[in-house]
N, C-alpha and C positions, 0 to 999 in steps of 0.2 A: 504493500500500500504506500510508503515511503518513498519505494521509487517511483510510482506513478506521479504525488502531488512532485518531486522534484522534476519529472518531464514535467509536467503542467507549468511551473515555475518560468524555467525553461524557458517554454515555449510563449507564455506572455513576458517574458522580463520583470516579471513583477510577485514580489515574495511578501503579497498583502494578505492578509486572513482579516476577513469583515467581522467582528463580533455583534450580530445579532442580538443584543441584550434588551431586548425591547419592551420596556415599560410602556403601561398605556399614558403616563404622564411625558412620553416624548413626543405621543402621536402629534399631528397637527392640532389645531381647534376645532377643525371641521370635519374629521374621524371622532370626534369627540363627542360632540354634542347629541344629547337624548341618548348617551349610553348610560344603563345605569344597571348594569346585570353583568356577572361573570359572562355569561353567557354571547351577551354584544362586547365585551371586552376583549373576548377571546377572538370572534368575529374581525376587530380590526387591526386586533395586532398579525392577523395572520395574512391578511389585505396589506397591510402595511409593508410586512416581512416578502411576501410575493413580489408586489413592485420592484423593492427595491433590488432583490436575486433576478428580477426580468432586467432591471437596469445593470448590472455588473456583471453579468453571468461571463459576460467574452471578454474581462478586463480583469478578473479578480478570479485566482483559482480554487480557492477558499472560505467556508462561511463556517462561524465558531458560535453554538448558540447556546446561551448559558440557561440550564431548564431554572433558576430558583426565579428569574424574569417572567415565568409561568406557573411556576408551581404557586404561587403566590395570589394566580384567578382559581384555584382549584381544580377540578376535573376538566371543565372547560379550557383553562390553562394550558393542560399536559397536550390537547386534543392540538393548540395550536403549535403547541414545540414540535408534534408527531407530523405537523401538517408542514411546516416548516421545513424539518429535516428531510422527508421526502420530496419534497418540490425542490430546494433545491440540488440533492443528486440527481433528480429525472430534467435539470438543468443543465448538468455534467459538471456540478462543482464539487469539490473535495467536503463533507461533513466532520465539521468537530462537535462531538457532545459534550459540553462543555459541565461534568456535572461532578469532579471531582470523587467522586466512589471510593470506597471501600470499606473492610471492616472482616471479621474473622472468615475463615477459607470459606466455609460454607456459603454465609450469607455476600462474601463477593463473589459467587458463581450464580448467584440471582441478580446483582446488578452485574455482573459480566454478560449474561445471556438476555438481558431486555436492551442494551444497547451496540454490542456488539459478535453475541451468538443466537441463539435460536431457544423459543419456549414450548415445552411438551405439550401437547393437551390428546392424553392420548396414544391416539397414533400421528395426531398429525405435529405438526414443528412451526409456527409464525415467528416471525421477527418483528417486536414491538415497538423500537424506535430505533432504525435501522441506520446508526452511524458510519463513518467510516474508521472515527479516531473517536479517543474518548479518553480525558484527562483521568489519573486516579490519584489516590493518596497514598505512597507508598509509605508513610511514617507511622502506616503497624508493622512492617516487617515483611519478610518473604512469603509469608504464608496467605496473607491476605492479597497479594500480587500473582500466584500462580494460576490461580483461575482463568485472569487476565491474560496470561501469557500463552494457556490453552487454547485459547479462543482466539488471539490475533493469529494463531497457527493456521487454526482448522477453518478459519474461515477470510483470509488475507483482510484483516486489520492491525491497526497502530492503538498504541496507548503514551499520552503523554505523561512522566511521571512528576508531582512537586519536585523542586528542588531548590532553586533559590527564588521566592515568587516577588511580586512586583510589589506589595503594599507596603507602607514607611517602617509597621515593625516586626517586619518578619526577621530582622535581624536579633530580636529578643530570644528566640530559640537559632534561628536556622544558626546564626554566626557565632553561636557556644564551639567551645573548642574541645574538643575532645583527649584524654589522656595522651593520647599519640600525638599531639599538636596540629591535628587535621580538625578541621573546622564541620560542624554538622553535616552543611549543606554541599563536602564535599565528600564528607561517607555515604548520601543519602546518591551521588552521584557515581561515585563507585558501585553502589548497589542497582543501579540504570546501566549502568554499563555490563556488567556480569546479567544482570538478567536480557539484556538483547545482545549477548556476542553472538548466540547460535542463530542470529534473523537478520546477519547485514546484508543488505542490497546490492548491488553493481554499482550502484556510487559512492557505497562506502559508509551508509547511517542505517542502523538498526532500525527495527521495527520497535521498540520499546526508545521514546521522546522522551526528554525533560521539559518542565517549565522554567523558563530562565530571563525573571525580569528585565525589560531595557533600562530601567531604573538604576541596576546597582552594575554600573559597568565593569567595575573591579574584578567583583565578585564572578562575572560572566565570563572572562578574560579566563581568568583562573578556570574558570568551568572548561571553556570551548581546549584550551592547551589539554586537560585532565582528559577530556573525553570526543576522542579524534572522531568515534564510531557513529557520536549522539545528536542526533538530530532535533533542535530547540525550537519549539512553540514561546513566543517572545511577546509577551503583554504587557504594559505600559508604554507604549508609544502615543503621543498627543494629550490628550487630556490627563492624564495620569504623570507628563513630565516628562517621558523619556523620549529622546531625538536620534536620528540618524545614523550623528557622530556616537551618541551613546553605545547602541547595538550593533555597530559595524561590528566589533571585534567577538560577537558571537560567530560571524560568517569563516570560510575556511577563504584561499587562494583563489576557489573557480567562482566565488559569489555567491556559494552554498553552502549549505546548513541549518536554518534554520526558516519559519514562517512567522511576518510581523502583524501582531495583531492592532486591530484600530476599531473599535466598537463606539463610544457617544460623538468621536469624531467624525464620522462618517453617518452612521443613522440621523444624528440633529443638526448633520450642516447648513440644513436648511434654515437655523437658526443663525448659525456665523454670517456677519457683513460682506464676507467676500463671496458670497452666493447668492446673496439678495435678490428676491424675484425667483427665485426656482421651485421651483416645486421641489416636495424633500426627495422621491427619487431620483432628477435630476441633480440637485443638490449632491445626493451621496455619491452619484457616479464622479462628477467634476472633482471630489476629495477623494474619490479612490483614484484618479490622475496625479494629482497632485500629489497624493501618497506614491503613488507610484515613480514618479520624476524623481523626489526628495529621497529616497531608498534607493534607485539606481542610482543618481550621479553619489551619493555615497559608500557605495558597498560593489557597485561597477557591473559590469557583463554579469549575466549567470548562465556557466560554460557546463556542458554534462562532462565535455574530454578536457 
């Protein structure tokens, strides 16, 4: 699966991943008005969410869609993330589930199998929210990881795992230093790496991702040298602080390795002054160009040889 989103990459020049985090408080006004029921709530954010994967689909080769932006309407909620997720792979864009999973072996072979393996009922087998990637929490251990690792086998998916993430205190745990004078968030990286050496691709990045803030560029630096094989899902770019120059140094020589997430920068551009007048689908194509432009002339060509 890894090596397809990097042909994808590729082949747009552009290593944007749209985060979908769609609050009904970002919709327009006029999605808005006389909704007053989960139910029309769910209704526009999935209207909403359409548009705008109809407007980027051939410029953007990635949509990251965070479920708690749904879990949050309730059932009607989930209905949109499911509706979400499918439309845009029947788009041809790469899905990330953005829903951070895990927990003792058992119970993460039930969130392994509703987002990226398959649910028994029976005799028959359905796929409930059918991703391509799917972030998880590796900071219970191996055990609660190998379920995940079954399943990107048997059925060609990726999992990205924490590891240094983007918010201002994740350095309160992740940057504790450990006996050996390795720093948390670079055992939790070692532990990303052993668990994807037996899935690396033809370009060289496992099927088992990190998450690796554009925020703490230090900390990335160190990451991307540790782990040659690991291929980085990078979230805080725009609204969050982190630039260009910040997460260059996640990439490797050919302009690869990792995908840059942009989520309120793009879905509410319709509210920034340099879009003025556009409709928010418009809107978010014109900042996925401009994302696009500001990440290549920084991080340069993306070469497969």
């Amino acid at each position: 699966m890894i090596d397809g989103l990097i042909e994808k990459i590729a082949e747009m020049q552009n290593p944007t991943c749209v985060g979908l985090d769609t609050s009904f408080a970002y919709l327009p006004d006029d999605m808005k008005k006389d909704v007053s029921s989960p139910e029309g709530a769910s209704e526009m954010l999935t209207e909403f969410n359409m548009n705008i994967i109809d407007k980027i689909c051939d410029v953007v080769p990635a949509v990251k869609v965070q479920i708690a932006y749904y879990e949050m309407y309730g059932a009607p909620g989930l209905q949109a993330f499911e509706c979400t997720v499918k439309y845009a792979r029947g788009r041809g864009m790469y899905v990330i589930a953005d829903c951070k999973r895990n927990d003792i072996g058992s119970t993460a072979s039930c969130y392994s199998a509703a987002y990226l393996g398959k649910t028994p009922v029976n005799e028959t087998k359905f796929r409930a929210f059918p991703a391509d990637m799917l972030t998880v929490n590796g900071y219970l251990g191996s055990d609660g990881i190998k379920p995940f690792l079954a399943d990107i086998k048997n059925n060609d998916k990726s999992i990205f795992v924490l590891v240094k993430t983007s918010n201002p205190s994740s350095g309160e745990f992740q940057n504790l230093k450990l006996a050996d004078g390795k720093f948390i968030y670079e055992q939790m990286g070692d532990l990303v790496a052993e668990w994807g050496k037996d899935s690396i691709g033809k370009y060289g990045y496992s099927e088992v991702g990190a998450v690796v803030g554009a925020t703490h560029p230090e900390e990335a630096a160190r990451l991307r040298k540790r782990l040659p094989n690991t291929f980085f899902l990078i979230p805080g770019y725009g609204a969050q602080g982190g630039s260009a120059d910040m997460l260059k140094v996640c990439f490797d020589d050919r302009g690869l390795g990792g995908i840059v997430n942009s989520s309120r920068g793009i879905i509410c551009a319709y509210k920034d002054p340099r879009y003025k007048g556009m409709s928010y689908c418009d809107a978010a194509r014109a900042a996925c160009m401009d994302m696009q432009q500001d990440l290549a002339g920084t991080i340069g060509k993306m070469k497969l040889v």
